[in-house]
C-alpha positions as CSV (number, residue, x, y, z in Angstrom):
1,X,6.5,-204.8,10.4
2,X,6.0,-203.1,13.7
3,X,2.6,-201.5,15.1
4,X,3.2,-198.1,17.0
5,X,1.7,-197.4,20.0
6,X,1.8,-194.2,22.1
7,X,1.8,-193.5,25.8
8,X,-0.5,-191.1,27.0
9,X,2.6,-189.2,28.2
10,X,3.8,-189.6,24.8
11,X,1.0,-188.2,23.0
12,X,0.9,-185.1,25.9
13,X,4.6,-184.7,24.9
14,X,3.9,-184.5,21.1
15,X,0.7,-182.0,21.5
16,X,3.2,-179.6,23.0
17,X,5.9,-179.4,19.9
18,X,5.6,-176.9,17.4
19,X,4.0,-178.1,14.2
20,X,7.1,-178.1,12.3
21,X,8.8,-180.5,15.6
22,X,5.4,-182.7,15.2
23,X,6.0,-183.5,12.0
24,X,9.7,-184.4,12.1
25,X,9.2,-186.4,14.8
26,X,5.7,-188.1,13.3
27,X,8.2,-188.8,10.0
28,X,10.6,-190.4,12.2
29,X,8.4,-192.6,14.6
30,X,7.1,-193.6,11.4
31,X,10.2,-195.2,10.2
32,X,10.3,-197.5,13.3
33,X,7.8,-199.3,11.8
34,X,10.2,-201.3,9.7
35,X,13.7,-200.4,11.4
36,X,12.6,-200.5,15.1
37,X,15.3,-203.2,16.3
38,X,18.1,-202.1,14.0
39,X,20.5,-199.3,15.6
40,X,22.0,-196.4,13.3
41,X,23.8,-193.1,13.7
42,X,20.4,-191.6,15.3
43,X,19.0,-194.2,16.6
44,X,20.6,-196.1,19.8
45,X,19.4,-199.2,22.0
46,X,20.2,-197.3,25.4
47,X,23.2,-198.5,27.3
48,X,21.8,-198.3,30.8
49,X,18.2,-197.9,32.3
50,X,17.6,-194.6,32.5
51,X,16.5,-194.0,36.0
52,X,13.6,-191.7,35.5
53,X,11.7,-193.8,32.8
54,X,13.0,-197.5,33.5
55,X,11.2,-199.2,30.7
56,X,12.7,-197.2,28.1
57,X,14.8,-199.4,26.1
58,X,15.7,-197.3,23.0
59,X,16.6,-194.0,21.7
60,X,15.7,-191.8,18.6
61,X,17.3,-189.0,18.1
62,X,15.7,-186.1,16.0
63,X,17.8,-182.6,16.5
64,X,17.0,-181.7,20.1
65,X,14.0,-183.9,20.5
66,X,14.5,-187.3,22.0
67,X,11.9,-189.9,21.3
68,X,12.4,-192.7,24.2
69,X,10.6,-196.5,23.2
70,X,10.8,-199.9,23.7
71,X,9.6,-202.8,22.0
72,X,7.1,-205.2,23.2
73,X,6.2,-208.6,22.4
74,X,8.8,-207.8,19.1
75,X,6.0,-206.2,17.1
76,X,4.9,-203.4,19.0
77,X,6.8,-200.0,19.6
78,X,5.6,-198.5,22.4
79,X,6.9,-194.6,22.5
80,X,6.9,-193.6,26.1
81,X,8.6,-190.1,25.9
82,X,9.2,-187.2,23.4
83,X,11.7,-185.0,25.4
84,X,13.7,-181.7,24.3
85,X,17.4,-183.1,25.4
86,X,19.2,-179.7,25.1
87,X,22.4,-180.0,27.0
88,X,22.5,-182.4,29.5
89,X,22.0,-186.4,29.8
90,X,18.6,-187.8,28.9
91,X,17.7,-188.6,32.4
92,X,18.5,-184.9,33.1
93,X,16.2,-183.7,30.4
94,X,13.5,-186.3,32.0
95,X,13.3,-185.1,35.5
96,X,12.8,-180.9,33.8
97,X,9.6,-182.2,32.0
98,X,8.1,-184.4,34.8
C-alpha cells in the first residue's frame, strides 16, 4: 500500500479546481494508493522527462486535469502537479500555470 504525499504546488493546484474537479481528482489520487506502479488506459508512466517538472515520473489522467507524480522509495506517491491539459502537450500545459 502506498502513502500519498502532496507537493505544496500540488495542494495550491488542487485549492484552485472547482469542488466538483476536487473531488474527482481526490477519488482518483486515492486509487494510487493500491495501483500506483501499475499502468492502465488513464494512467501512464511518462515516456520522456517532461522538461518543465523533471521529477515527474507518471501520469493520471482525469478528463482535462492531469495529475503528474512519481514514486519514491516504492511506497510513497508524491503528486507534484494537478494541471488543466486542454489541447496541447503536458509540458505545454506546465509552462501556462507556472
Amino acid at each position: 500500500m502506498y502513502e500519498i504525499e502532496w507537493s505544496d504546488e500540488a495542494e495550491t493546484d488542487r485549492q484552485s479546481l472547482s469542488v466538483f474537479a476536487r473531488r474527482r481528482v481526490a477519488g482518483a489520487v486515492a486509487d494510487l494508493t493500491h495501483q500506483a506502479e501499475i499502468e492502465t488506459r488513464n494512467r501512464k508512466r511518462l515516456r520522456r522527462r517532461l522538461g518543465a517538472l523533471t521529477e515527474a515520473e507518471w501520469n493520471l489522467r482525469i478528463g482535462d486535469l492531469r495529475v503528474l507524480y512519481r514514486i519514491v522509495d516504492g511506497r510513497i506517491v508524491r503528486i507534484l502537479r494537478v494541471i488543466f491539459k486542454g489541447i496541447g502537450t503536458t509540458d505545454d500545459a506546465l509552462r501556462r500555470v507556472k
